[in-house]
N, CA, C and O atoms as a GROMACS GRO file, in nm:
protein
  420
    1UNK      N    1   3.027   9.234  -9.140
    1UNK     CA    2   3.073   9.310  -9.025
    1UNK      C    3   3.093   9.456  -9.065
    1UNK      O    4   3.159   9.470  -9.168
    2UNK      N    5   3.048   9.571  -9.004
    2UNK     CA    6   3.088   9.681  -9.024
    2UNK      C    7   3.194   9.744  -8.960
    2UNK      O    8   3.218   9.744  -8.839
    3UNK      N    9   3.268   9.809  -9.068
    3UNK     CA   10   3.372   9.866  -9.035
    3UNK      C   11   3.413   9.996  -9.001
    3UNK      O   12   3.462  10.032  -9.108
    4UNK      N   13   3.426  10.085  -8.928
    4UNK     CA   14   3.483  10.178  -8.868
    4UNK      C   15   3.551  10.291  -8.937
    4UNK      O   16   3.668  10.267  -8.964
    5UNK      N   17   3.504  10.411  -8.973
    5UNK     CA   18   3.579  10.514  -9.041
    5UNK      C   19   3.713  10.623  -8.966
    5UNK      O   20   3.710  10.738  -8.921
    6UNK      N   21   3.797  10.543  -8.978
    6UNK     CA   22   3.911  10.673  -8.915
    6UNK      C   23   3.987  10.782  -9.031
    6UNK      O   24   4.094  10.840  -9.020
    7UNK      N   25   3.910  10.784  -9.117
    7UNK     CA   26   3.954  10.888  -9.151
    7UNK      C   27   3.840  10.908  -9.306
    7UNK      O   28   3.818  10.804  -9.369
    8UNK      N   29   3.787  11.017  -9.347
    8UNK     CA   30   3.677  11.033  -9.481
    8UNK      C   31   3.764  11.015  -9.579
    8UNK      O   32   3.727  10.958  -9.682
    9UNK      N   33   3.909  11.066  -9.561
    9UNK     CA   34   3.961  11.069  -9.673
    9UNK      C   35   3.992  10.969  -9.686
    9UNK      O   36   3.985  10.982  -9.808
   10UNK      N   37   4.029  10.849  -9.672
   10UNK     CA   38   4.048  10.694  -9.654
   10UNK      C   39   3.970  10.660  -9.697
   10UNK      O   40   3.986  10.612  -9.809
   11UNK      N   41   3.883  10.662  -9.658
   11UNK     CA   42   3.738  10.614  -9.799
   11UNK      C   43   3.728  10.629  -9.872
   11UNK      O   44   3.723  10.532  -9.947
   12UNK      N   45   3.717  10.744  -9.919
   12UNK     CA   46   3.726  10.820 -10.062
   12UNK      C   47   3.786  10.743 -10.124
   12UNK      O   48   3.745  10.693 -10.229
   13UNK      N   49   3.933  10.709 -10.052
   13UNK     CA   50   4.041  10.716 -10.161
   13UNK      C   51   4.034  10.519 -10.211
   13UNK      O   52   4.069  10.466 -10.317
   14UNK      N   53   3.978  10.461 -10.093
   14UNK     CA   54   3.939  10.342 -10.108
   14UNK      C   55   3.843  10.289 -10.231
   14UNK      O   56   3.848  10.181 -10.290
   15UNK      N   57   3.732  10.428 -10.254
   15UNK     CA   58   3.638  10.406 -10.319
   15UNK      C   59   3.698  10.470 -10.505
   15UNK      O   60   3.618  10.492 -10.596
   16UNK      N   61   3.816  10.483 -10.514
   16UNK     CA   62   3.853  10.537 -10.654
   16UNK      C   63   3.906  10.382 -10.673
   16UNK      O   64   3.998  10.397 -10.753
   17UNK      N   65   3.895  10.226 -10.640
   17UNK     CA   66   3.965  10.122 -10.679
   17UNK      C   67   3.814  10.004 -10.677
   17UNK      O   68   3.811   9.910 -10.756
   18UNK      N   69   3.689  10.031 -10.570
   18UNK     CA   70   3.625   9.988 -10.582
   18UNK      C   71   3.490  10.055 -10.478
   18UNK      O   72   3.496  10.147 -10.396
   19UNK      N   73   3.386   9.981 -10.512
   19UNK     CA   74   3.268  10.026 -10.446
   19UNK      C   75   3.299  10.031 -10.294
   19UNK      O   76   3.339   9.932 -10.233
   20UNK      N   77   3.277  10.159 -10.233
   20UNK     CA   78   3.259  10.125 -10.087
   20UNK      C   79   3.144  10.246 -10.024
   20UNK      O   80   3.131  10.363 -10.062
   21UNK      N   81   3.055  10.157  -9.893
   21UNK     CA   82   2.917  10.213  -9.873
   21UNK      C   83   2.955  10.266  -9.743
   21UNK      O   84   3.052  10.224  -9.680
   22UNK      N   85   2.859  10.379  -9.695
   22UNK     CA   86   2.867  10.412  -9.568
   22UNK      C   87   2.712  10.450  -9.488
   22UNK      O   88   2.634  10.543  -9.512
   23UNK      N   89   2.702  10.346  -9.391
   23UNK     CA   90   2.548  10.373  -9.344
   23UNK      C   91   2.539  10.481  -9.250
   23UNK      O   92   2.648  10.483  -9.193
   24UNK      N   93   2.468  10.567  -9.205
   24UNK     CA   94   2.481  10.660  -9.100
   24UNK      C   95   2.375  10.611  -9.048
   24UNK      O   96   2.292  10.557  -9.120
   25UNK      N   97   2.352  10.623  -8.876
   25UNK     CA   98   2.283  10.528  -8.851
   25UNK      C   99   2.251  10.613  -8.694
   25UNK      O  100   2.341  10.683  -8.646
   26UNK      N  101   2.155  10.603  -8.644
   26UNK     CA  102   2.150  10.661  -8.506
   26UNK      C  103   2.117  10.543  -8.428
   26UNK      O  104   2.059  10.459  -8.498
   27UNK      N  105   2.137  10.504  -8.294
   27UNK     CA  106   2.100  10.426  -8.218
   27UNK      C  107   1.977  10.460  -8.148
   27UNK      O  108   1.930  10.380  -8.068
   28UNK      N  109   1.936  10.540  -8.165
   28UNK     CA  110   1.768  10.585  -8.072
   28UNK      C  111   1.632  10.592  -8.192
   28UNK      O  112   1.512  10.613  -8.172
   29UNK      N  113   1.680  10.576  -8.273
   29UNK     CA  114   1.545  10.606  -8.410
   29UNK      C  115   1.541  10.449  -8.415
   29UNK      O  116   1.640  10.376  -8.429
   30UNK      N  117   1.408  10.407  -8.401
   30UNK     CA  118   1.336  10.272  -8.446
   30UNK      C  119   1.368  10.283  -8.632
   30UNK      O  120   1.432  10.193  -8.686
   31UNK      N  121   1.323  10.380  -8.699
   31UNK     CA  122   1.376  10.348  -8.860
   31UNK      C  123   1.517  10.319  -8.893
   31UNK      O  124   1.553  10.268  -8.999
   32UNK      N  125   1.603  10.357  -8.786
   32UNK     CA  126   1.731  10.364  -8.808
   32UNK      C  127   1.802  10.223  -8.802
   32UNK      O  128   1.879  10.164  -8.878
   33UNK      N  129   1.742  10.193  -8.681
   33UNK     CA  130   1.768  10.041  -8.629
   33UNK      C  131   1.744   9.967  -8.723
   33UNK      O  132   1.821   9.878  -8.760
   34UNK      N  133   1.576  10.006  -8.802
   34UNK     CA  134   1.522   9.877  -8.913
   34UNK      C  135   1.644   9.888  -9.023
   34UNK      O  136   1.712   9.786  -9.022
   35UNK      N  137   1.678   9.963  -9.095
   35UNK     CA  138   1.768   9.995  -9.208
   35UNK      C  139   1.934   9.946  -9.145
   35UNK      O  140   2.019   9.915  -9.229
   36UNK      N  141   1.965   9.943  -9.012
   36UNK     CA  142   2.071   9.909  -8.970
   36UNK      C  143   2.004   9.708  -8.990
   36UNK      O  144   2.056   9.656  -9.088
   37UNK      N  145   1.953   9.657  -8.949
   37UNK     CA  146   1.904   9.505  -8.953
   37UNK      C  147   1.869   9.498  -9.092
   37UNK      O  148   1.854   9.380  -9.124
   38UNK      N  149   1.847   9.591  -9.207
   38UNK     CA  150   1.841   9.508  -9.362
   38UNK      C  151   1.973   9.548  -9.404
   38UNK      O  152   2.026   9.472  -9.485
   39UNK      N  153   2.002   9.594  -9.388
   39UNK     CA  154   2.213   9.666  -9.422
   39UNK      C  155   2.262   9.523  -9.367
   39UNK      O  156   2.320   9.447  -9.445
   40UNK      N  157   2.236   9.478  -9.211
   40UNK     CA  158   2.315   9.373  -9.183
   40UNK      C  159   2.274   9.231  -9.300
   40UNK      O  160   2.358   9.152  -9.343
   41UNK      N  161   2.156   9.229  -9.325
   41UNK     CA  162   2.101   9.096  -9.356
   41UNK      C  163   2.172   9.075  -9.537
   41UNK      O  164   2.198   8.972  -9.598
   42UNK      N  165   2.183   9.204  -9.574
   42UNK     CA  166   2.185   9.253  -9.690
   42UNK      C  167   2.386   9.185  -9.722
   42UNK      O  168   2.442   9.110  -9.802
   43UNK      N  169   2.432   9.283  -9.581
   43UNK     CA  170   2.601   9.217  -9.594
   43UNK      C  171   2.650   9.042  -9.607
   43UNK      O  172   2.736   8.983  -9.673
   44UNK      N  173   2.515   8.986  -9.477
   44UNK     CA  174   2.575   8.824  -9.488
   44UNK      C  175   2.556   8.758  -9.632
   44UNK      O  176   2.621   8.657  -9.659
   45UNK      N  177   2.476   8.810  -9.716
   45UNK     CA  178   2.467   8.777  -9.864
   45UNK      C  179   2.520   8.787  -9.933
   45UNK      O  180   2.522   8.711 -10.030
   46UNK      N  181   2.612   8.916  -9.916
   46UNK     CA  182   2.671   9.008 -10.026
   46UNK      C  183   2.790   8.948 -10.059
   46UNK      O  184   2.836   8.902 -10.164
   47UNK      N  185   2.859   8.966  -9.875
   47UNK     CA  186   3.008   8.977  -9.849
   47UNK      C  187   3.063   9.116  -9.882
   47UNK      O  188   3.186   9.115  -9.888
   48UNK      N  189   2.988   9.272  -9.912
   48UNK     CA  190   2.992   9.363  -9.882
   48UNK      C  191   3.040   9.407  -9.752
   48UNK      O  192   2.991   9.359  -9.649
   49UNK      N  193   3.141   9.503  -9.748
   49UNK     CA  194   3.192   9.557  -9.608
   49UNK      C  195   3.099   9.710  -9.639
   49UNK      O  196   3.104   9.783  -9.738
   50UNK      N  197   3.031   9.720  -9.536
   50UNK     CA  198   2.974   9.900  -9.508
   50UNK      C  199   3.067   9.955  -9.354
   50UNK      O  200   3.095   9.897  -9.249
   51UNK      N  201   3.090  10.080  -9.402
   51UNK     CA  202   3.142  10.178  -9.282
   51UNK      C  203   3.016  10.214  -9.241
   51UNK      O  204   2.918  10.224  -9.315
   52UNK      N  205   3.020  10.241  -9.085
   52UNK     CA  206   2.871  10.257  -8.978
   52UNK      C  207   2.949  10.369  -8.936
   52UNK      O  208   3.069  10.372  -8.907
   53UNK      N  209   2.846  10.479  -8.936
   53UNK     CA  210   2.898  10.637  -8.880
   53UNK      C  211   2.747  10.644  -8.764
   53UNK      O  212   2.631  10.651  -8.804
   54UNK      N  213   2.787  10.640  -8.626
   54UNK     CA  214   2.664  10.593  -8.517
   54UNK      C  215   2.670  10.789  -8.507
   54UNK      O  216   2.770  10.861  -8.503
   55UNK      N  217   2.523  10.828  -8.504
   55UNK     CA  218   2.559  10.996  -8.543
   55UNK      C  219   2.536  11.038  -8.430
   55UNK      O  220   2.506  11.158  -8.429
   56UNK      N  221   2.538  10.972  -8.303
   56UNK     CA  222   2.543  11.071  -8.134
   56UNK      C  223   2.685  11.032  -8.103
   56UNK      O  224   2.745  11.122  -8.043
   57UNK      N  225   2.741  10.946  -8.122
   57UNK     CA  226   2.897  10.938  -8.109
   57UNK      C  227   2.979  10.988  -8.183
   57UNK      O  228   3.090  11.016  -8.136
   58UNK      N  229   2.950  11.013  -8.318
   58UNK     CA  230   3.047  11.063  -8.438
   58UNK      C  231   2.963  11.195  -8.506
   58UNK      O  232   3.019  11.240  -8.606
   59UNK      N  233   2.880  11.240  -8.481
   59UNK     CA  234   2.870  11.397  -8.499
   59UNK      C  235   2.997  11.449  -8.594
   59UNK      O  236   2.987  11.439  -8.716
   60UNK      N  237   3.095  11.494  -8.545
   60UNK     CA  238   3.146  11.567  -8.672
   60UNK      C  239   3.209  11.510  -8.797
   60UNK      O  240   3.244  11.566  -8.901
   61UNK      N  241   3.217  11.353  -8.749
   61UNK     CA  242   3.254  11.279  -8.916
   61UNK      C  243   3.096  11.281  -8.964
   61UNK      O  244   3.090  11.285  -9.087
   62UNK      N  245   2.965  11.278  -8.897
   62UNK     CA  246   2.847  11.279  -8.961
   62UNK      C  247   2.830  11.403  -9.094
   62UNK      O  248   2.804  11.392  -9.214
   63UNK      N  249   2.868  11.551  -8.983
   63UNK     CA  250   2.880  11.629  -9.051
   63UNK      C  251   3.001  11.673  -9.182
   63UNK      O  252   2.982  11.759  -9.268
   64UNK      N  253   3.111  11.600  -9.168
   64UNK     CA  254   3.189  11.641  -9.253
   64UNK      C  255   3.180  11.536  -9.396
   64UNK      O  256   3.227  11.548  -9.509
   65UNK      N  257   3.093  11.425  -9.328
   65UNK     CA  258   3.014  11.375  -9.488
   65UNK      C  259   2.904  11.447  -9.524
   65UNK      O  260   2.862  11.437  -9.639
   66UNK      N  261   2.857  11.510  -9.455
   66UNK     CA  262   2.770  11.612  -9.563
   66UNK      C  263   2.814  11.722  -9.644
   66UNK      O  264   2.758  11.770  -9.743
   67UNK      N  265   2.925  11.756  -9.588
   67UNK     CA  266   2.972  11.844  -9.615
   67UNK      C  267   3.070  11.805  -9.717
   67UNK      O  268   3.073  11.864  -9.825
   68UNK      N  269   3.140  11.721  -9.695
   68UNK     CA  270   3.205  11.694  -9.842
   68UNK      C  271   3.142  11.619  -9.972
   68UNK      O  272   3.166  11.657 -10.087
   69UNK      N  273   3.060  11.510  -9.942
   69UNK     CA  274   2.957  11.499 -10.061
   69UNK      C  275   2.858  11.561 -10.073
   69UNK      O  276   2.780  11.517 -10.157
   70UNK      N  277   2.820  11.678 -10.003
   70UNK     CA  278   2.703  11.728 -10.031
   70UNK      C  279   2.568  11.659  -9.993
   70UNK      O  280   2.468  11.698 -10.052
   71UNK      N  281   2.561  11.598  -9.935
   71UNK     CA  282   2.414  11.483  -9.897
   71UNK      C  283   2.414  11.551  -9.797
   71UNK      O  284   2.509  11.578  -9.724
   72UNK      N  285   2.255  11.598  -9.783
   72UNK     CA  286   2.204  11.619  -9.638
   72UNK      C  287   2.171  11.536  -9.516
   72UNK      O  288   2.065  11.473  -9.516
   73UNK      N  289   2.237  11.533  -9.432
   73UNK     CA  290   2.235  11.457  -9.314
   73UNK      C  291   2.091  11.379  -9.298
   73UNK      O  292   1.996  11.455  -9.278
   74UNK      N  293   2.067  11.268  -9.303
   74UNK     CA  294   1.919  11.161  -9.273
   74UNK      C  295   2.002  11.049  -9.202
   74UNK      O  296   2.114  11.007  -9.231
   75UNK      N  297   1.893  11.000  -9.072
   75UNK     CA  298   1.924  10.927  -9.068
   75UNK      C  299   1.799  10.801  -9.000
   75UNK      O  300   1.710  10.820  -8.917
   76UNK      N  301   1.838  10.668  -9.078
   76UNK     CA  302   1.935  10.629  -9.152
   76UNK      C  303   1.951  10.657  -9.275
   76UNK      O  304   1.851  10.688  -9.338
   77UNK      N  305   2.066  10.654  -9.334
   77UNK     CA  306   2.101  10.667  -9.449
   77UNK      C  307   2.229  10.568  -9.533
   77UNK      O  308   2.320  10.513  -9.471
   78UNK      N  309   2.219  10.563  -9.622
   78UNK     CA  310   2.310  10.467  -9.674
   78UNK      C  311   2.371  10.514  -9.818
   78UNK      O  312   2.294  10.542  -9.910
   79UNK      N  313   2.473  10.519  -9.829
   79UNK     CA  314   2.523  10.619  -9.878
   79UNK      C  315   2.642  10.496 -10.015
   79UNK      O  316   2.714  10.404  -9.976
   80UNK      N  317   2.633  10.521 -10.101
   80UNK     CA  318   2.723  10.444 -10.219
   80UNK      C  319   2.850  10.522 -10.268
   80UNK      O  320   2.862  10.641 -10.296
   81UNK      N  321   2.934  10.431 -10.271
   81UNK     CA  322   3.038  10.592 -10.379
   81UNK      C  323   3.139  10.480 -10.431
   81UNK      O  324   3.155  10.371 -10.375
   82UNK      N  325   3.219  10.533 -10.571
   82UNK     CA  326   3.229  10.502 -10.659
   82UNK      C  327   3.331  10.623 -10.708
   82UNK      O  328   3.275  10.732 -10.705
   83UNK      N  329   3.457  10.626 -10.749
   83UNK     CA  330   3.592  10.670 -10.752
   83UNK      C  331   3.534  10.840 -10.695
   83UNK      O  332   3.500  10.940 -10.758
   84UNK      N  333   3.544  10.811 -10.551
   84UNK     CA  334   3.529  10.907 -10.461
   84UNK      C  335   3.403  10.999 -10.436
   84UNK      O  336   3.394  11.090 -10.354
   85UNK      N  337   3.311  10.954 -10.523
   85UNK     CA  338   3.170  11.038 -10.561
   85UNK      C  339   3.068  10.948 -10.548
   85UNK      O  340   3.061  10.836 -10.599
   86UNK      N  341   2.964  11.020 -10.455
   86UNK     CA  342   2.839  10.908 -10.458
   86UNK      C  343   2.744  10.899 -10.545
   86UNK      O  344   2.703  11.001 -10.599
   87UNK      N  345   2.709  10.818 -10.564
   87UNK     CA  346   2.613  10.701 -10.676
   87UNK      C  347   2.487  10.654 -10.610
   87UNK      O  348   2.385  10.712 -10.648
   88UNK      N  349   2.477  10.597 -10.553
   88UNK     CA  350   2.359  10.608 -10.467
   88UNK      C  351   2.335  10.672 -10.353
   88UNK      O  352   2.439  10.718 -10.305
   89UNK      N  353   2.200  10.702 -10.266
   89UNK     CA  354   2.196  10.717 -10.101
   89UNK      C  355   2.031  10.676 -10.109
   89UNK      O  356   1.943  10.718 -10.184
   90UNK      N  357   2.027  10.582 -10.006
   90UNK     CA  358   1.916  10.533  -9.926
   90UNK      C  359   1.864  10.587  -9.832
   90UNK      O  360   1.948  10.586  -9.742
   91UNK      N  361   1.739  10.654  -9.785
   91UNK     CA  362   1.715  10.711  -9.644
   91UNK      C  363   1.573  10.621  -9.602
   91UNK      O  364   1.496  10.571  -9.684
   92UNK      N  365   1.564  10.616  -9.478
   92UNK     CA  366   1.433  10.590  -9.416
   92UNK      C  367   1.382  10.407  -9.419
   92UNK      O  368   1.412  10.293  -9.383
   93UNK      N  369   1.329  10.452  -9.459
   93UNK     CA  370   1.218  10.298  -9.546
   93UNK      C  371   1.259  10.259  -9.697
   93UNK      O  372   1.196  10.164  -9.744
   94UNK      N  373   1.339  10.310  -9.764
   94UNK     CA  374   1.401  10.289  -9.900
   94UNK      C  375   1.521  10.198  -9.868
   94UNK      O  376   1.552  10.128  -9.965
   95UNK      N  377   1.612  10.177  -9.736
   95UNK     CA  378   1.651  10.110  -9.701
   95UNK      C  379   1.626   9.941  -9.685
   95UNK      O  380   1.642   9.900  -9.570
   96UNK      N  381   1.602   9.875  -9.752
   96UNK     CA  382   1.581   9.723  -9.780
   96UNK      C  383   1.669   9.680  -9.832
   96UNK      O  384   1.743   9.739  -9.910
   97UNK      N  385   1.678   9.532  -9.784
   97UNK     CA  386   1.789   9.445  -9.890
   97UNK      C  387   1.767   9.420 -10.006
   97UNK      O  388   1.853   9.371 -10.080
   98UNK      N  389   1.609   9.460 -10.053
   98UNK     CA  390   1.593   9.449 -10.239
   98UNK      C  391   1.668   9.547 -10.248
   98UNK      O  392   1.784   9.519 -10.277
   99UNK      N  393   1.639   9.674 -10.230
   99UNK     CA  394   1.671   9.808 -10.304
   99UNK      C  395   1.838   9.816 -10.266
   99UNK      O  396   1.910   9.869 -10.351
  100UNK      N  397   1.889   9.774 -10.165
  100UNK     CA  398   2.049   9.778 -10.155
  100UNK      C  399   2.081   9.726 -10.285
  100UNK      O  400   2.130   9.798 -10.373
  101UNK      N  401   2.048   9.563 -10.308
  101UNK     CA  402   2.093   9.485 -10.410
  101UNK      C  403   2.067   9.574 -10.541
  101UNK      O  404   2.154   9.598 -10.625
  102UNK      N  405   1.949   9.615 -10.544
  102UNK     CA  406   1.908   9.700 -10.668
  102UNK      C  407   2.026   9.807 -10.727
  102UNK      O  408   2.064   9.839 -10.840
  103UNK      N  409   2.074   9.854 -10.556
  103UNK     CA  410   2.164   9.984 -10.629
  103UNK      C  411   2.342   9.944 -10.641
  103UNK      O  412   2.415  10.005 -10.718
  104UNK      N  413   2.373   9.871 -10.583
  104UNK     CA  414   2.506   9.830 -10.569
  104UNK      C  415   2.542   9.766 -10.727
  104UNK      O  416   2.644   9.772 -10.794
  105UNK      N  417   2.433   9.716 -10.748
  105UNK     CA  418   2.538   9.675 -10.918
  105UNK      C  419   2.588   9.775 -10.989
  105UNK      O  420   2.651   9.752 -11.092
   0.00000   0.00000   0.00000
């Protein structure tokens, strides 16, 4: 199930105790959708929780993750972090449940 970001800094601070992912995701891009359906297929396996940032509804948390990790806005994108700093990011078609599994260890 994806979970809901109310606040960046909450994450962050989530992600200095353990791994936590954040997909950015648009609802009108067909690539976006595909990478949103291997993110899902990818979680019922995992038991991974990902935060979903939908980027026509959430625009300025979109932008204020670029802006604080530095990643340029793609979407979809899938984004890793690891005591507050990201470690991986997925965009486009690199989005699969191999390559999730690949990068999360």
């Amino acid at each position: 199930m994806f979970k809901q970001i109310l606040s960046l800094s909450s994450v962050l601070e989530k992600s200095s105790d353990r791994p936590v992912f954040i997909l950015r995701h648009s609802s009108t891009c067909p690539f976006s959708v595909a990478g949103n359906k291997q993110v899902e297929e990818y979680m019922k396996t995992s038991g991974q929780n990902v935060y979903r940032v939908i980027v026509q509804t959430e625009r300025p948390l979109s932008n204020e993750i670029a802006s604080t990790l530095g990643i340029k806005h793609e979407s979809p994108q899938l984004i890793g972090l690891k005591k507050r700093k990201p470690y991986f990011v997925l965009n486009y078609s690199d989005i699969t449940k191999e390559d999730i599994g690949k990068n999360i260890k």
